[in-house]
C-alpha positions in Angstrom: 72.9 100.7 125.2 71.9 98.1 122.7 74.6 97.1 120.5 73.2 94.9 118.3 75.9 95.1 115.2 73.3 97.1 112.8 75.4 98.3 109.6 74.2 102.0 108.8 74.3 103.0 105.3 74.5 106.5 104.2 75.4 108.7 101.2 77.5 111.8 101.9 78.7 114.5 99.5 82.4 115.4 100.1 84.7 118.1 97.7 81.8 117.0 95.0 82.2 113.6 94.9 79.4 111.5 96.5 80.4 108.3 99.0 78.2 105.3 100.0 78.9 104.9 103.8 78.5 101.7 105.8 79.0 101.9 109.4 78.7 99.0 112.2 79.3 100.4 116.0 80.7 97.8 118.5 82.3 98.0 121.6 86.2 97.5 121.9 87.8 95.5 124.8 87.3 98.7 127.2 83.8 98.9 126.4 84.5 101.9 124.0 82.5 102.6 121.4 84.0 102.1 117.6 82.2 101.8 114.2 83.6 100.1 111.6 83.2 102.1 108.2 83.6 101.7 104.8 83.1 104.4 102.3 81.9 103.0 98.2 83.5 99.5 99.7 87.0 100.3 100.2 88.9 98.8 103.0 87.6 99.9 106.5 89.1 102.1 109.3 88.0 102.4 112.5 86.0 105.3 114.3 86.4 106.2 117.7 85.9 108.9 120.2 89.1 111.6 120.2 89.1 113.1 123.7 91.5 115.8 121.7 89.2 116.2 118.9 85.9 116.2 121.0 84.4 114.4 118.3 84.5 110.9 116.2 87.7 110.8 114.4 90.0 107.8 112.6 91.8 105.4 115.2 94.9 106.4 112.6 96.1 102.7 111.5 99.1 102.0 108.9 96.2 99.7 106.8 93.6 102.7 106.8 92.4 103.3 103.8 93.0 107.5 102.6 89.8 109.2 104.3 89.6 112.9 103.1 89.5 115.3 106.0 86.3 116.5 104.5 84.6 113.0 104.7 85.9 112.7 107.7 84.2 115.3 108.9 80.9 114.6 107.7 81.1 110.8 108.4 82.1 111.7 112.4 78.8 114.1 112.8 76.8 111.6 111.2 78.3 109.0 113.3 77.6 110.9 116.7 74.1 111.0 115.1 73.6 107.4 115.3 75.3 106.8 118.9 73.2 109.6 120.4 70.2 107.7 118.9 71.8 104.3 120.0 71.9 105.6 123.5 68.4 107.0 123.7 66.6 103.6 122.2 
């Protein structure tokens, strides 16, 4: 997989109020893959892969930044989005 830091930006609607969404994938010290995000430049939280969850989730952090569950949601599918398309390239 190329892994190339390439930010992704994106704009996502979430309980009506509209987010900017950077995202930058890299791979952690086990070779797991993690994005970076940021959502209309706050601080950013870390993405990973939740075995539990089946899905992209928060890598829950005492400095993350409040993430609605909502945006959450979206961000993760849009993030499995870009790692399945990472993977085929």
């Amino acid at each position: 997989m190329d892994m190339k830091p390439t930010t992704e930006i994106f704009e996502i609607m979430a309980e009506g109020k509209p987010y900017i969404v950077k995202a930058t994938p890299y791979l952690n010290g086990r070779e797991k893959l993690r994005f970076r995000v940021s959502m209309n430049d706050s601080a950013i939280c870390i993405f990973g892969w939740d075995e539990s969850l089946d899905r992209f989730a928060i890598m829950k952090d005492a400095r993350d930044p409040a993430v609605h569950p909502a945006a959450e949601m979206i961000i993760a599918r849009k993030l499995e989005n870009i790692s399945a398309r990472k993977q085929a390239a």
